[in-house]
DRENMAR-649946 format. One line per 8 residues: number of its first residue (from 1); their letters; for each residue x, y, z of N, C-alpha, C. Coordinates in Angstrom, 3 decimals, always signed. Layout:
DRENMAR-649946
NUM) A) X:Y:Z:X:Y:Z:X:Y:Z | ...
end
This chain:
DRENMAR-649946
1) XXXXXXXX) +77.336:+73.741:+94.495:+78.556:+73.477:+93.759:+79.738:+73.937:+94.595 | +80.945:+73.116:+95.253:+81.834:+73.315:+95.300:+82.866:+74.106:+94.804 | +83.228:+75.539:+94.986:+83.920:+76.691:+94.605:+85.596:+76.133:+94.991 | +85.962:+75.101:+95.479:+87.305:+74.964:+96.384:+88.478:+74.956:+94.990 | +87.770:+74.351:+93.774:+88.875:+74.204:+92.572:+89.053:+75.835:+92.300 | +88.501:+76.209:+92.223:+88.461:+78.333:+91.810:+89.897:+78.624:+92.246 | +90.693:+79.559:+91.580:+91.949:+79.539:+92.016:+93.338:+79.141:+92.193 | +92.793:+77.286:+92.662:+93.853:+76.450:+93.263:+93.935:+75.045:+92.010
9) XXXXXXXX) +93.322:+74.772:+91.239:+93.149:+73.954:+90.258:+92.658:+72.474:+90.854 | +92.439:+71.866:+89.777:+91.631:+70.618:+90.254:+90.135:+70.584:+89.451 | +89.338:+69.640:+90.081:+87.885:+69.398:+89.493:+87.089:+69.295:+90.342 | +86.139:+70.040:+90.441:+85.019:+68.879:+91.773:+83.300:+68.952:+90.737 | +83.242:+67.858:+91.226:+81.494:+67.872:+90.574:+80.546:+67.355:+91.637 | +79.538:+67.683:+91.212:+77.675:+67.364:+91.528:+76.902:+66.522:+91.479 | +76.524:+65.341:+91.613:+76.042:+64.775:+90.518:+74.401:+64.681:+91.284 | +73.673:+65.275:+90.150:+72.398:+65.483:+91.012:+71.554:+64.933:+89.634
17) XXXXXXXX) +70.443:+65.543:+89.810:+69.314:+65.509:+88.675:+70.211:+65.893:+87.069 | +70.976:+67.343:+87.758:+71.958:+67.737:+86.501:+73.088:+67.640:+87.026 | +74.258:+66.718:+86.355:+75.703:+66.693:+86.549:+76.696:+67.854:+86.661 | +77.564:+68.514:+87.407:+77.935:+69.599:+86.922:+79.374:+69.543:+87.455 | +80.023:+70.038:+86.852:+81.463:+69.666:+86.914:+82.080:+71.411:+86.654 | +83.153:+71.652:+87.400:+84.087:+72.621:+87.531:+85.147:+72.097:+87.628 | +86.158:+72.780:+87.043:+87.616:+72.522:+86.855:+88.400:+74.333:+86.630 | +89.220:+74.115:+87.712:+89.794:+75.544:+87.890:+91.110:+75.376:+87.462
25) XXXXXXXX) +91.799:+76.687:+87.970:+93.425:+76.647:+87.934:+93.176:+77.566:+88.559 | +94.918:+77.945:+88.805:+96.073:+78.565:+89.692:+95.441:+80.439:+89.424 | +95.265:+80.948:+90.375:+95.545:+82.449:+89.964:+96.728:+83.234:+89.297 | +96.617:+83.809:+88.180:+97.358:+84.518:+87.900:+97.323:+85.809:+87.973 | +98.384:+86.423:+87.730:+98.298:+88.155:+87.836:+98.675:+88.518:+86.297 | +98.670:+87.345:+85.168:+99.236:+87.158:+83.809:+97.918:+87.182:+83.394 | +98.275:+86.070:+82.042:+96.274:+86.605:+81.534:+96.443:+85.075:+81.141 | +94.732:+84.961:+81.859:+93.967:+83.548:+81.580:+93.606:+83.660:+80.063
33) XXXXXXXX) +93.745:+82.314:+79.799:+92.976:+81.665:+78.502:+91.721:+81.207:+78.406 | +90.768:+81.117:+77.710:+89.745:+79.911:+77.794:+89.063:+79.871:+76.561 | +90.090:+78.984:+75.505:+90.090:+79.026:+73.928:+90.571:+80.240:+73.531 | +88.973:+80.924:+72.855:+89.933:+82.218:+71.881:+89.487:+83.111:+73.089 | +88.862:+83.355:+73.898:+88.665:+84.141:+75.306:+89.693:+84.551:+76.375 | +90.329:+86.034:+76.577:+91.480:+86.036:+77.547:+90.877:+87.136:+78.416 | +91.541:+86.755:+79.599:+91.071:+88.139:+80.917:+92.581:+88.126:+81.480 | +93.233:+89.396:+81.507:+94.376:+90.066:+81.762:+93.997:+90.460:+83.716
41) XXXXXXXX) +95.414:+89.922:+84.306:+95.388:+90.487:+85.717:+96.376:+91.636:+85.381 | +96.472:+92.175:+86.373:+97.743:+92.929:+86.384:+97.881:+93.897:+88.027 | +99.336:+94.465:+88.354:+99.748:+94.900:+89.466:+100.076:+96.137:+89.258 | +99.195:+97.278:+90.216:+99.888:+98.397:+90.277:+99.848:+99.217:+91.354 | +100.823:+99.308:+91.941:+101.022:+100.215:+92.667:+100.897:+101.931:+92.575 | +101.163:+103.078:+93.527:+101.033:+104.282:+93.303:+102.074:+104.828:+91.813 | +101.340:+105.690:+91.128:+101.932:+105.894:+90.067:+102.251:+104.643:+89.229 | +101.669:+103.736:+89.272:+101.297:+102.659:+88.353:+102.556:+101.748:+88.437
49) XXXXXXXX) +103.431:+101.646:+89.636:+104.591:+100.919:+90.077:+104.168:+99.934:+90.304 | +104.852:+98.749:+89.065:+104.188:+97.226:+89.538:+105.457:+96.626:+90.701 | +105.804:+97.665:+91.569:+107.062:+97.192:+92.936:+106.595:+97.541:+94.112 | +105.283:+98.049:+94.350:+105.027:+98.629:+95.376:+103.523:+98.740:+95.508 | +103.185:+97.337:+95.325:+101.320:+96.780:+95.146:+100.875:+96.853:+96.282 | +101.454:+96.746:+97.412:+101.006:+97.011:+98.937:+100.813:+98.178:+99.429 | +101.661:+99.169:+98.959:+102.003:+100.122:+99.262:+100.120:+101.050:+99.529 | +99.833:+102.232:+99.943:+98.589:+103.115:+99.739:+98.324:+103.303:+98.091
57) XXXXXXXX) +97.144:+102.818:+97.624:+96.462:+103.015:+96.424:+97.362:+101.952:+95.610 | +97.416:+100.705:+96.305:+98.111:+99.889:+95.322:+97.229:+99.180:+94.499 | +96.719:+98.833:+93.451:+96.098:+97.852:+93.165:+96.572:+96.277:+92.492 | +95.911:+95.254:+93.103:+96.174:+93.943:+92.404:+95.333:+93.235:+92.283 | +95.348:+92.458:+90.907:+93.706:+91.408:+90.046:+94.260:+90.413:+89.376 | +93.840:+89.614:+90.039:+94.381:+88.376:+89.749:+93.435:+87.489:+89.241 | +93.140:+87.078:+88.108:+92.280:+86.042:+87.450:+92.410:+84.804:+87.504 | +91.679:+83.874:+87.230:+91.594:+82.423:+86.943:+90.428:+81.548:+85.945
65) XXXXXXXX) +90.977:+80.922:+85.272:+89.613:+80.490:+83.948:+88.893:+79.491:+84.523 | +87.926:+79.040:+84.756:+86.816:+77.947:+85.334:+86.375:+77.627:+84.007 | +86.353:+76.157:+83.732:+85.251:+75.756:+82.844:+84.093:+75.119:+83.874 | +82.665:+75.281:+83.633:+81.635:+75.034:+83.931:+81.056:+73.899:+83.329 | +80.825:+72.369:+83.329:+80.637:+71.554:+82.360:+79.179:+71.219:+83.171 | +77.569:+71.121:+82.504:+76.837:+70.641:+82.570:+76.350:+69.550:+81.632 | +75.100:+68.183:+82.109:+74.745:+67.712:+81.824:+73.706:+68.387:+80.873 | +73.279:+69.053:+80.620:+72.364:+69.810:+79.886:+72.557:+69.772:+78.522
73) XXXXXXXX) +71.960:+69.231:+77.242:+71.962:+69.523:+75.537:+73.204:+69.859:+75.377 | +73.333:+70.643:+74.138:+74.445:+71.414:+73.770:+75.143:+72.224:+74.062 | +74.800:+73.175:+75.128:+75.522:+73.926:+75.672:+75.938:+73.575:+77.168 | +76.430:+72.138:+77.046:+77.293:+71.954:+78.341:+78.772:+72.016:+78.981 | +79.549:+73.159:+78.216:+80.729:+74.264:+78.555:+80.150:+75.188:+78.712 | +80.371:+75.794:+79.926:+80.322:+77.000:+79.906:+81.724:+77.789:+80.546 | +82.490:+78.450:+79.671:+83.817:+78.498:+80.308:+83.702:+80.346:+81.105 | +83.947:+80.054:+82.009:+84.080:+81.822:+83.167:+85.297:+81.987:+83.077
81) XXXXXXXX) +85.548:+83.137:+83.850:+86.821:+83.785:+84.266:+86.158:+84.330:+86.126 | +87.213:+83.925:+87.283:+87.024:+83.816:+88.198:+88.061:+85.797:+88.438 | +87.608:+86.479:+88.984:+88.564:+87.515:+89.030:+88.435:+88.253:+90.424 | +89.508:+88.814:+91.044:+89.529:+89.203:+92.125:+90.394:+90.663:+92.077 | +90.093:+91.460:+92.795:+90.884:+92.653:+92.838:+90.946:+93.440:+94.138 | +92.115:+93.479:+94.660:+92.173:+94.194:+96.024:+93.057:+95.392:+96.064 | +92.142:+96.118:+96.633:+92.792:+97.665:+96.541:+93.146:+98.162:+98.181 | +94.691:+98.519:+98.020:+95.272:+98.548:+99.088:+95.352:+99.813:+99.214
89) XXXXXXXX) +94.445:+100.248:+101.068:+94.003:+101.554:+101.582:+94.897:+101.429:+103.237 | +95.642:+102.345:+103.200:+96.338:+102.597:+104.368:+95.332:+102.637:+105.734 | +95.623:+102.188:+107.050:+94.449:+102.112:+107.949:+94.511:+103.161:+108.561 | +93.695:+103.997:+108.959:+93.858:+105.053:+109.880:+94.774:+105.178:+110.707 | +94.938:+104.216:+111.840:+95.844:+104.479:+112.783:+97.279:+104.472:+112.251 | +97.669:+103.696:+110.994:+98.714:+104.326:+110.835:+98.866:+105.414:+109.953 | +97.654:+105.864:+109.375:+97.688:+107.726:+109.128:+98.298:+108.564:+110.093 | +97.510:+108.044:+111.654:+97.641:+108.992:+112.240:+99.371:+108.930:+113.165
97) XXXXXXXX) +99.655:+108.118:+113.218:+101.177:+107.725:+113.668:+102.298:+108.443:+112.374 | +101.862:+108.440:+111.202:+102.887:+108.820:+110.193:+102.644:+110.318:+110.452 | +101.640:+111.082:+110.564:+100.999:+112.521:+110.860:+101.538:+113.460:+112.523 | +101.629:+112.240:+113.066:+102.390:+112.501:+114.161:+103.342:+112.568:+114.257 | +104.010:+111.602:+113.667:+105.504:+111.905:+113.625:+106.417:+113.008:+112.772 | +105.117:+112.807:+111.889:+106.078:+114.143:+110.967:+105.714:+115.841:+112.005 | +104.490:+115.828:+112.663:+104.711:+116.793:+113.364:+105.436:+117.392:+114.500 | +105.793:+115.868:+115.223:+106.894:+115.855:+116.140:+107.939:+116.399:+115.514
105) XXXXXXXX) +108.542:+116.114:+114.378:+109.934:+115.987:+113.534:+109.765:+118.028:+113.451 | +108.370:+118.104:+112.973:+108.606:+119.759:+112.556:+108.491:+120.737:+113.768 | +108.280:+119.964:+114.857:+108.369:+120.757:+116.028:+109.402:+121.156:+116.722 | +110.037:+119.977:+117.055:+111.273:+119.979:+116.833:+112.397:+120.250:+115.837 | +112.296:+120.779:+114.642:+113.255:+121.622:+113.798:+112.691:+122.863:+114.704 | +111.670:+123.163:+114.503:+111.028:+125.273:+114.746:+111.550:+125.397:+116.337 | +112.047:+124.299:+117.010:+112.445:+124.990:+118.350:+113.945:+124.975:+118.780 | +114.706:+124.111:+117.242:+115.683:+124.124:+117.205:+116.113:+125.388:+116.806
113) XXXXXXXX) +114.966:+125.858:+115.707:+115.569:+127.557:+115.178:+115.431:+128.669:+115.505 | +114.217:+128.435:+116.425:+114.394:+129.374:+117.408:+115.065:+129.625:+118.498 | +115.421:+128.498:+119.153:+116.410:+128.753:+120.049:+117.899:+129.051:+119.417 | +118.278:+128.548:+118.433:+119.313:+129.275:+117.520:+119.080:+130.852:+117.552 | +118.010:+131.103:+116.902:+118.151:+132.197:+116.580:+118.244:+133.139:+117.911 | +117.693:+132.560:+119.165:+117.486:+133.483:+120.388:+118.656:+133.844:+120.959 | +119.666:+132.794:+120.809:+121.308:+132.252:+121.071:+122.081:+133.246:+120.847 | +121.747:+133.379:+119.261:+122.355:+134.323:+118.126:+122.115:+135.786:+118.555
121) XXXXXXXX) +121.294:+136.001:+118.529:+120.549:+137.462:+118.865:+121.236:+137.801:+120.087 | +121.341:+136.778:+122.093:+122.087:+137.508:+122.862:+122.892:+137.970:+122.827 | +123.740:+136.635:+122.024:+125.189:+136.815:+121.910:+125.617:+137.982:+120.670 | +125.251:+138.102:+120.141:+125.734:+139.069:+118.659:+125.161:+140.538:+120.177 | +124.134:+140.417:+120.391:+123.666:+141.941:+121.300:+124.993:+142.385:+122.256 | +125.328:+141.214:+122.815:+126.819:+141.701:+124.260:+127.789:+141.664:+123.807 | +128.082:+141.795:+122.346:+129.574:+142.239:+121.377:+129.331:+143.138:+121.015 | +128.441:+143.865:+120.931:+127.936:+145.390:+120.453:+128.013:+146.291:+121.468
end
């Protein structure tokens, strides 16, 4: 069976021994229908910020309703929910570039204050 309607909408079918037909739609991050049946997507970012889904520990799930139509008796609907969820994890190397830099940054304050303070100390010593 052709998965290509999942998502993007459209129909594709089978036609074999058993007929089988799919018909998708569009992903949403809203909430699918399928009759009285609903599946909710939703976006969240850190601290549950739906502005910053990319961001480290963002999460986003995005659904889509498939009906399943077989040739088979009476039960030839079978309606799904197609669902996806990607959880956004910062990559190492730029762990280690953000980790670096902030240690550069604090290395540079502590040698700024020490040499202040070393500055301070001659000079205050040869006025005494």
């Amino acid at each position: 069976m052709p998965l290509s309607v999942v998502g993007v909408g459209g129909a594709a079918t089978v036609s074999t021994l058993i007929n089988v037909t799919a018909i998708g739609a569009p992903w949403t991050v809203g909430t699918a229908a399928l009759g009285s049946l609903t599946q909710m997507g939703f976006a969240h970012g850190p601290a549950s910020l739906t502005s910053s889904t990319a961001a480290a520990s963002g999460v986003l799930q995005i659904v889509t309703p498939i009906f399943v139509s077989t040739s088979i008796g009476s039960s030839n609907v079978v309606p799904v929910f197609g669902v996806l969820s990607l959880h956004f994890v910062p990559e190492p190397g730029t762990m280690l570039l953000l980790g670096a830099g902030l240690s550069a940054l604090a290395l540079t304050g502590r040698r700024r204050m020490r040499g202040g303070e070393s500055r301070g100390a001659r000079t205050g010593g040869s006025h005494a």
